[in-house]
C-alpha positions in Angstrom: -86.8 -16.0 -34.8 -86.9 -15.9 -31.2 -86.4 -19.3 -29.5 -90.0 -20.7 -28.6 -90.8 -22.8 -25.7 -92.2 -26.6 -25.7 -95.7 -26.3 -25.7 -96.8 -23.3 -27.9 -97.3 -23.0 -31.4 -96.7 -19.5 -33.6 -99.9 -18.7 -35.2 -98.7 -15.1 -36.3 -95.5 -12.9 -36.4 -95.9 -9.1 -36.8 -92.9 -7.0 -36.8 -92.8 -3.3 -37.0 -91.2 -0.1 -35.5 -92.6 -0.7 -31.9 -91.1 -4.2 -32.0 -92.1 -8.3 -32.8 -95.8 -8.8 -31.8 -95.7 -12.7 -31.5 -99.4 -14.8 -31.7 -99.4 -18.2 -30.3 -101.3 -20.9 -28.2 -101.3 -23.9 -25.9 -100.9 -27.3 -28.0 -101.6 -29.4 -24.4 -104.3 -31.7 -24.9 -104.4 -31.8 -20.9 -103.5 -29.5 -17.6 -103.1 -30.5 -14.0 -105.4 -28.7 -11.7 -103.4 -26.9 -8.8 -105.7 -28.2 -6.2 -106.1 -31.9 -6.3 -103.0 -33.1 -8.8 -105.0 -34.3 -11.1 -105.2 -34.2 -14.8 -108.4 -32.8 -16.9 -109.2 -32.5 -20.6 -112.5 -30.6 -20.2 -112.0 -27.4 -21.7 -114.1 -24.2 -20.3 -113.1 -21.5 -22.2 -110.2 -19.5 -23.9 -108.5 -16.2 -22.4 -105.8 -14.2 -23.8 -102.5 -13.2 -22.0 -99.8 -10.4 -22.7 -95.8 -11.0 -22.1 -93.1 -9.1 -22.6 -89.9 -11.2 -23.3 -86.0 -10.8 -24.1 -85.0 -8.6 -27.5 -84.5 -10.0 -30.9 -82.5 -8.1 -33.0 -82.4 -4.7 -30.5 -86.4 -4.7 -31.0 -88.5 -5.6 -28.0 -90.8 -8.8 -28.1 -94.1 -9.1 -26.9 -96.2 -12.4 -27.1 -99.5 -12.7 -27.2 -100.9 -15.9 -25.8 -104.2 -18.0 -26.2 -104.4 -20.1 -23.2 -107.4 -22.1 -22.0 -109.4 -22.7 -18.6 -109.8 -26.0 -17.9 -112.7 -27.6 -15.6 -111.8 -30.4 -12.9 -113.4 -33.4 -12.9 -112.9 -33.8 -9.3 -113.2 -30.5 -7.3 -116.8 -29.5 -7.5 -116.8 -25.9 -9.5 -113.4 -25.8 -9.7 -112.0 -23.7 -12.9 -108.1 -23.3 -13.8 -106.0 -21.9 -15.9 -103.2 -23.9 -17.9 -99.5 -22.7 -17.4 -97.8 -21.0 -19.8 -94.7 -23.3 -19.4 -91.1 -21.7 -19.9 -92.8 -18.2 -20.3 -93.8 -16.8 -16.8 -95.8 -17.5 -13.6 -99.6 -16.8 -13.1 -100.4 -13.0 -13.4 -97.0 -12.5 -14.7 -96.5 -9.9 -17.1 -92.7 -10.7 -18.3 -91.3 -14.0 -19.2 -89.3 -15.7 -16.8 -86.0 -15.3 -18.5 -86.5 -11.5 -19.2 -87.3 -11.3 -15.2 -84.2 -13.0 -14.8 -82.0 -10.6 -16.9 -83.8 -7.7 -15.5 -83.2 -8.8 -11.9 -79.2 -9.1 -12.9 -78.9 -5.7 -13.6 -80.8 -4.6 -10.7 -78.3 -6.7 -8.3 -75.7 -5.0 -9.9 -76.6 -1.3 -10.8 -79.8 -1.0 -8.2 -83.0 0.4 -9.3 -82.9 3.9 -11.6 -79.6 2.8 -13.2 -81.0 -0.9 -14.3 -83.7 1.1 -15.7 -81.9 3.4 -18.2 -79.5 0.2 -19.2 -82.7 -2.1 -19.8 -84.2 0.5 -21.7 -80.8 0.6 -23.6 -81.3 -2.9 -24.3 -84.9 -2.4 -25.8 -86.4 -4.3 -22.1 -88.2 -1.3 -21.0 -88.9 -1.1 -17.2 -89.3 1.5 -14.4 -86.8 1.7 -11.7 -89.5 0.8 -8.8 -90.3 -2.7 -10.9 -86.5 -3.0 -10.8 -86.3 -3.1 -6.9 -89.5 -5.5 -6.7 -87.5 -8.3 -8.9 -84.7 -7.2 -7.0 -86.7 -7.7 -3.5 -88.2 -10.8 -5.0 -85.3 -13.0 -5.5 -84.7 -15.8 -3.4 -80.9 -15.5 -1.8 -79.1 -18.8 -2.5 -77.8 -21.2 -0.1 -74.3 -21.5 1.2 -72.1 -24.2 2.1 -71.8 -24.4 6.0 -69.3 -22.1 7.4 -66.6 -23.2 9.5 -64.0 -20.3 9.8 -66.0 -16.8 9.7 -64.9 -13.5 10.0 -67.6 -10.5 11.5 -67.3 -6.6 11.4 -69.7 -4.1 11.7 -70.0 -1.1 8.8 -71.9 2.0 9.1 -75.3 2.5 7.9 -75.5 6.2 9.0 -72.3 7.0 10.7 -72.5 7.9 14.3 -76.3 6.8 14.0 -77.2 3.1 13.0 -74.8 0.6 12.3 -74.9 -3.0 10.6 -72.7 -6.5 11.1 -71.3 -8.4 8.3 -70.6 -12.0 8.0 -68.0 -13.5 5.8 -67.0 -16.8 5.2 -62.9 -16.3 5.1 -62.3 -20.3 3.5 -64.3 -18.9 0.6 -63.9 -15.4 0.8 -67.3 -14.6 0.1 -70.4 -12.2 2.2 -72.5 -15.1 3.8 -74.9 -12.8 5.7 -75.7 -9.5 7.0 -77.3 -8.5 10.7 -79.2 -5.2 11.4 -77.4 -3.6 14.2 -74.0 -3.9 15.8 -75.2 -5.2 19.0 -74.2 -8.9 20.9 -78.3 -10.0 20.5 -78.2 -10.9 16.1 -74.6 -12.1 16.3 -75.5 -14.7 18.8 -78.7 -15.6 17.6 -76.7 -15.8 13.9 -73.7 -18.0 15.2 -76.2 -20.1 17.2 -78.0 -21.0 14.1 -74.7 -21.9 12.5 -73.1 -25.1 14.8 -70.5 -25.8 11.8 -68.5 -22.2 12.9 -65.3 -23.7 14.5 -63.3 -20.1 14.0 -64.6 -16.4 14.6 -62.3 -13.4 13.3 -63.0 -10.1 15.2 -61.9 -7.3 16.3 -61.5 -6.3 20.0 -65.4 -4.5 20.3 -67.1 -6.2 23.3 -70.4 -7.1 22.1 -68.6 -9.5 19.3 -66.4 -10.9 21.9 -69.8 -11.4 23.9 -71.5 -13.0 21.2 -69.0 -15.3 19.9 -68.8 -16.3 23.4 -72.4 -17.2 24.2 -73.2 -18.3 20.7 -70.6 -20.3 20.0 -68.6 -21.5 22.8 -67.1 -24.4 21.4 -65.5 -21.9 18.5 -62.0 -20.2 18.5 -62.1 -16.8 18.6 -58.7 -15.0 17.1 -58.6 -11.0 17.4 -57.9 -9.3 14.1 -54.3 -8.2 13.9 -54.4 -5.0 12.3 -57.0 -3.8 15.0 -54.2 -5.0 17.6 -52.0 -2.7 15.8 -54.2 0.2 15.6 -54.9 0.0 19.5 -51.1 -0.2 20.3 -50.5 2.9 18.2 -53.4 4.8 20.2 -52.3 3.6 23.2 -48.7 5.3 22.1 -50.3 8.6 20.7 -52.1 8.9 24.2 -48.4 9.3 25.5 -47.4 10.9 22.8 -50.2 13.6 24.0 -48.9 13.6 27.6 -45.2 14.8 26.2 -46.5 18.3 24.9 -43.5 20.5 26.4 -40.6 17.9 25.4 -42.4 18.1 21.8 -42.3 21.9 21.9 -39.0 22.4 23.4 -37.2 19.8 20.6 -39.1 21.1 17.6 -38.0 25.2 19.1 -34.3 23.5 19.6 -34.6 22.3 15.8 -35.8 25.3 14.3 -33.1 25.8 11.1 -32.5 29.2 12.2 -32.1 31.1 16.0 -34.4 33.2 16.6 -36.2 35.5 19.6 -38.5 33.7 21.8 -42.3 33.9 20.3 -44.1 36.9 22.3 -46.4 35.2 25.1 -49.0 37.6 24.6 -49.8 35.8 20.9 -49.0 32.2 21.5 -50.2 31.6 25.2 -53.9 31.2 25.2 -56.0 34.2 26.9 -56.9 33.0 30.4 -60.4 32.4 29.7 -60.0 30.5 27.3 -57.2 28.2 29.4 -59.6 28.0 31.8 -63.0 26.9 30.5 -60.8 24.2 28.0 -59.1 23.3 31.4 -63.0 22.7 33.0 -64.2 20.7 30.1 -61.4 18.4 29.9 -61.8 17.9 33.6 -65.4 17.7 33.2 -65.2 14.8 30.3 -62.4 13.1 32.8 -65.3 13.0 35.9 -68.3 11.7 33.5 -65.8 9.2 31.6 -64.6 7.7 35.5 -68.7 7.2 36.0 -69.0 5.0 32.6 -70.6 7.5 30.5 -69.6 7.1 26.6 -67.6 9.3 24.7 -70.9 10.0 22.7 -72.7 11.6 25.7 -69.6 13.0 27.0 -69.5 15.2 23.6 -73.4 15.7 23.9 -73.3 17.2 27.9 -70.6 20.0 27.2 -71.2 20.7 23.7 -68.0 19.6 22.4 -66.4 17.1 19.4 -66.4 13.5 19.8 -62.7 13.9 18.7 -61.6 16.5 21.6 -63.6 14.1 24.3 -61.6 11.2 22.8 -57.8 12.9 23.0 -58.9 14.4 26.8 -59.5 10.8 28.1 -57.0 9.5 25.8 -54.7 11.9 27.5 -55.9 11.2 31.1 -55.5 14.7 32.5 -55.4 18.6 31.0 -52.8 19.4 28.4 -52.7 23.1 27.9 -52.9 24.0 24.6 -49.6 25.9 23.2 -50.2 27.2 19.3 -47.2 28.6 17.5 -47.5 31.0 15.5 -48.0 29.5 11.9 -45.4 29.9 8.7 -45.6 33.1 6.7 -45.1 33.2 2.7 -42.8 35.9 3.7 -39.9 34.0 6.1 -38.3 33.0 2.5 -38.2 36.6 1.1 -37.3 38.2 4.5 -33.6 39.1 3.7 -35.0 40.8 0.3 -37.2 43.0 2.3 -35.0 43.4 5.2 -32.5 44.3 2.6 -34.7 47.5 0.6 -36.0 48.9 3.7 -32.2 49.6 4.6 -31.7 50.7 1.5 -34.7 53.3 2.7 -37.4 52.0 0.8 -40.7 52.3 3.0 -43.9 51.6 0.4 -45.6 48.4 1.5 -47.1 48.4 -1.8 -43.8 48.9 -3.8 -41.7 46.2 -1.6 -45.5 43.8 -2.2 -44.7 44.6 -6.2 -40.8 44.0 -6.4 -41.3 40.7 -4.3 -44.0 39.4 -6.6 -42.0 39.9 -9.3 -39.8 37.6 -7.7 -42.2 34.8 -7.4 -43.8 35.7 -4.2 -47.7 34.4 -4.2 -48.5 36.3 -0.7 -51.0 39.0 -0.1 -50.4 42.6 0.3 -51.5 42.3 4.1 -48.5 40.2 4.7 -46.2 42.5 3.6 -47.9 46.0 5.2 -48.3 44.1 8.6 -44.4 43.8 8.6 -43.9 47.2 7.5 -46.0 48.6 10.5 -44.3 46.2 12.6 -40.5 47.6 11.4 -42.1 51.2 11.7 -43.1 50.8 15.6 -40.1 49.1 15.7 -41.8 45.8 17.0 -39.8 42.9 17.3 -39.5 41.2 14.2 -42.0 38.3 13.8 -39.7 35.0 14.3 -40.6 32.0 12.4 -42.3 30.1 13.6 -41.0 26.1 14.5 -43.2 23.4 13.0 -44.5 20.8 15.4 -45.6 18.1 14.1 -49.3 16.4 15.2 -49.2 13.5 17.7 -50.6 11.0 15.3 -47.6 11.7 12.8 -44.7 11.9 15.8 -46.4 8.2 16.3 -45.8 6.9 12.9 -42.3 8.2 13.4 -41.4 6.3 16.8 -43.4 2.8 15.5 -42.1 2.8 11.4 -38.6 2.1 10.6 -35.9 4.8 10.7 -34.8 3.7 7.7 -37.3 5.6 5.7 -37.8 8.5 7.1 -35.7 12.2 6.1 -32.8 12.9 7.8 -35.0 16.2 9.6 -37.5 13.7 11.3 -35.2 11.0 12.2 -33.2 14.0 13.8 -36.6 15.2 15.6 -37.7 11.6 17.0 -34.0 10.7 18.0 -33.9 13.7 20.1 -37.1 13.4 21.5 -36.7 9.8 22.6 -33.4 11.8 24.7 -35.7 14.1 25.8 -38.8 11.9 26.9 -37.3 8.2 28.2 -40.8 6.8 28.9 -41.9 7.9 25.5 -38.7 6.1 24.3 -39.4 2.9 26.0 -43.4 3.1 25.3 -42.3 3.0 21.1 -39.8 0.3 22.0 -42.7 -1.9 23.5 -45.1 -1.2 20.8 -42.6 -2.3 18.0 -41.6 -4.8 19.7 -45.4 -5.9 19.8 -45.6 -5.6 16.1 -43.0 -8.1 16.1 -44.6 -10.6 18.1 -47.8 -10.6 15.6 -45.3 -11.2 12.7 -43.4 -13.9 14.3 -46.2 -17.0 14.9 -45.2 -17.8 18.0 -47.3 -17.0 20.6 -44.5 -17.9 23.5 -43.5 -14.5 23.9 -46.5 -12.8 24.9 -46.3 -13.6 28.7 -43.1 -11.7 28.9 -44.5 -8.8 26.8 -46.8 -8.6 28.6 -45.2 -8.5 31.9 -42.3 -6.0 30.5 -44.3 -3.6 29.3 -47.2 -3.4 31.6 -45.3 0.0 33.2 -45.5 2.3 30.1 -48.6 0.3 27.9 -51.3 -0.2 31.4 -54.1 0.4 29.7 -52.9 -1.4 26.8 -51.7 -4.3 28.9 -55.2 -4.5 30.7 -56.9 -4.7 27.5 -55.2 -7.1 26.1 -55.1 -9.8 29.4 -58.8 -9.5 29.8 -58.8 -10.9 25.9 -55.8 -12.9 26.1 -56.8 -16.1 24.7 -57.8 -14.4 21.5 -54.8 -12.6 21.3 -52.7 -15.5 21.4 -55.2 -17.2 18.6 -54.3 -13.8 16.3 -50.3 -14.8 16.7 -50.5 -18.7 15.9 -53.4 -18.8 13.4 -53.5 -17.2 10.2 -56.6 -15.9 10.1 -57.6 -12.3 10.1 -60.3 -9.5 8.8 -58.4 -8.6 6.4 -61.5 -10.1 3.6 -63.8 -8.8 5.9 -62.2 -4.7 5.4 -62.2 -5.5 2.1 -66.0 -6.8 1.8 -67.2 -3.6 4.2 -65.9 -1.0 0.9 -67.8 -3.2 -1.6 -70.8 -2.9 0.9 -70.3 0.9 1.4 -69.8 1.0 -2.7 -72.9 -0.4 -3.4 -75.1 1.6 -0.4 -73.5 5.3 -1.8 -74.6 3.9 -5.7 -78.4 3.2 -3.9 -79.0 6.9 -3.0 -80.5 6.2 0.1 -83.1 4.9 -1.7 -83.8 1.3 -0.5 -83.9 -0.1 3.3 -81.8 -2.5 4.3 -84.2 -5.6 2.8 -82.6 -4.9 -0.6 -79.2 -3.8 0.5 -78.7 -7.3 1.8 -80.1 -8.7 -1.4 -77.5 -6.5 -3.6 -74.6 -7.9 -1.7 -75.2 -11.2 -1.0 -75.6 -11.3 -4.9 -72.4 -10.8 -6.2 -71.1 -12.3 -3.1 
């Protein structure tokens, strides 16, 4: 029998296939009227109401419910209804503890999903009713922050963005702001006088609002953002090395070979030049303020080109090698049957794939034309690595890398100095964020404001929050870790809901 709340008494029970049909009614001799306070016993008439409630025995439950109108004795014409007590609200068409399990799934799977698993359950319910209890429920109050840590998270990348508070004593989501702007962060932290502490990371507008809405508060720069600005700031010198990079990854090549031909590695003139006019182009409109975003817009190009050209800070002529061949590790074989006279490209293709090789047949009739103009053989080609991994080379530990890259960054480190002492200072500023002492940074500072400017700059003009990142052991770390459960839950939503019910969904579990 399903549990029956104070107040009613079970006139009926009827239980078939469609479920447990339950009749009842009222046993108060009284009812308060909503308007006045006050009790009445005049009875006006009788009405009956429908509720769907939790399962009993995988079968769904539906009560049917007498419930009277009662008249007030003091409000002239006034007529109300008696609450159905523990059951639901007014109008209500579920009991209030099947609203509350249906509203727990919807938290947690969203709106179509919670649908199929209530109607697993035998608590049948579309998907939009889902999102109304969802929307409906009130978000509970929080304990009053004192150390909070704010990020923004992307709602459509590139598009509209969001901010999200966390509170990083009890590592849980206390709020989130539409927009990534200063304007919500400061009206939020102004709101919140208890906030003693603010994690961020270096973006202006949170600097900005941390600043004008909570002055009195700490702000501490998030560490790992400090890295990841020190390695840019060393991959935009990285960038600036191109011909040292070249030259030491030709000189490493495991085997001599002829110089590449110029007519197939250097770009064709046109093409130099109009890559040459853009980058100069994105250099002009980034020296007039202009962001990287309109930069990309005015001449048509990636965000990701405009960021390496001002990353860069002048024109880097771009130098392609040609790429590895299946063929460079079956080139004695070949080289070996056509002096033996064999000239087939289609028998030399079948007696090297019989030997493992995977290539195409155009690989191997391209060389055989080339040995039959007698063309210079095709060299192969020296691998050069991207900037971003010659970076993690020069700022990881030697330790642990092969024998073949440590031999590639040790000689270019002899080859480049400056790039040499730019990874120096950057590990060495790695250090100082591991060691908790924030004496050192003066001298950091000052030593490596020759190689690291920009870097330098940066990092004065937020100085006092770079010291707090050293000494105090806060950090985003939470935060990074709270923006994947967001993103989590807004792929599972489909796009389907606004940002109303996104907040609701996390700020549940939170």
């Amino acid at each position: 029998m399903p549990s029956v709340p104070d107040g009613l008494h079970v006139d009926d029970l009827t239980l078939n296939t469609a479920g447990l049909l339950i009749t009842a009614h009222t046993t108060a001799h009284q009812a308060t009227c909503p308007s006045c306070g006050r009790s009445s016993t005049r009875v006006h008439s009788t009405y009956w109401r429908t509720l769907k409630d939790l399962p009993w025995q995988d079968r769904t439950v539906t009560w049917h419910l007498r419930v009277r109108r009662f008249r007030c004795g003091h409000c002239p014409g006034r007529i109300f209804a008696e609450p159905a007590v523990g059951m639901g609200s007014r109008k209500a068409r579920r009991s209030e503890r099947l609203a509350e399990a249906q509203t727990d799934i919807g938290m947690v799977l969203g709106g179509e999903p919670g649908a199929r698993l209530s109607r697993r359950l035998a608590m049948p319910v579309s998907g939009d009713t889902v999102l109304r209890l969802v929307r409906r429920r009130g978000i509970a109050s929080s304990p009053a922050p004192r150390v909070v840590g704010i990020d923004d998270w992307a709602w459509r990348r590139g598009q509209s963005y969001g901010t999200i508070v966390c509170d990083l004593e009890r590592r849980r989501v206390i709020d989130l702001l539409p927009g990534r702007s200063a304007a919500p962060v400061r009206d939020w932290l102004a709101a919140h006088p208890s906030v003693a502490v603010v994690s961020r990371d270096r973006a202006g507008p949170y600097a900005e609002a941390a600043r004008t809405g909570a002055p009195a508060a700490m702000q501490v720069a998030d560490r790992w953002h400090l890295l990841v600005n020190a390695s840019e700031a060393l991959r935009s010198i990285v960038e600036r090395h191109q011909s040292e990079i070249r030259a030491v990854a030709i000189h490493s090549r495991p085997e001599p070979s002829l110089p590449p031909d110029p007519a197939k590695t250097e770009p064709a003139p046109e093409t130099s030049s109009r890559r040459r006019d853009r980058c100069e182009a994105a250099l002009r409109l980034h020296g007039e303020g202009q962001p990287t975003k309109e930069i990309a817009r005015r001449l048509g190009a990636s965000r990701n080109a405009v960021r390496r050209w001002i990353r860069a800070g002048q024109f880097v002529p771009y130098r392609r090698a040609p790429g590895p061949s299946q063929l460079d590790r079956y080139i004695s074989v070949v080289e070996a049957r056509w002096q033996e006279g064999q000239r087939s490209a289609t028998c030399l293709h079948r007696e090297l794939c019989a030997q493992g090789f995977t290539g195409g047949y155009d690989i191997v009739r391209r060389w055989v034309a080339r040995q039959q103009s007698e063309a210079p053989a095709r060299p192969p080609s020296a691998r050069i690595p991207s900037t971003r991994r010659i970076t993690r080379w020069l700022t990881g530990d030697p330790a642990v890398l092969s024998p073949v890259d440590r031999a590639f960054t040790q000689a270019l480190c002899n080859a480049a100095p400056r790039l040499k002492r730019a990874a120096e200072d950057v590990r060495a500023f790695a250090d100082l964020l591991h060691q908790d002492d924030p004496a050192g940074l003066t001298p950091w500072l000052e030593a490596a404001a020759s190689e690291l400017g920009g870097f330098v700059t940066g990092l004065r003009q937020d100085e006092n929050a770079v010291r707090a990142a050293i000494a105090e052991p806060w950090s985003n770390g939470h935060v990074e870790g709270q923006v994947n459960r967001l993103k989590l839950i807004k792929r599972s939503m489909y796009g389907r809901a606004k940002f109303d019910l996104l907040r609701q969904r996390v700020l549940h579990a939170a």
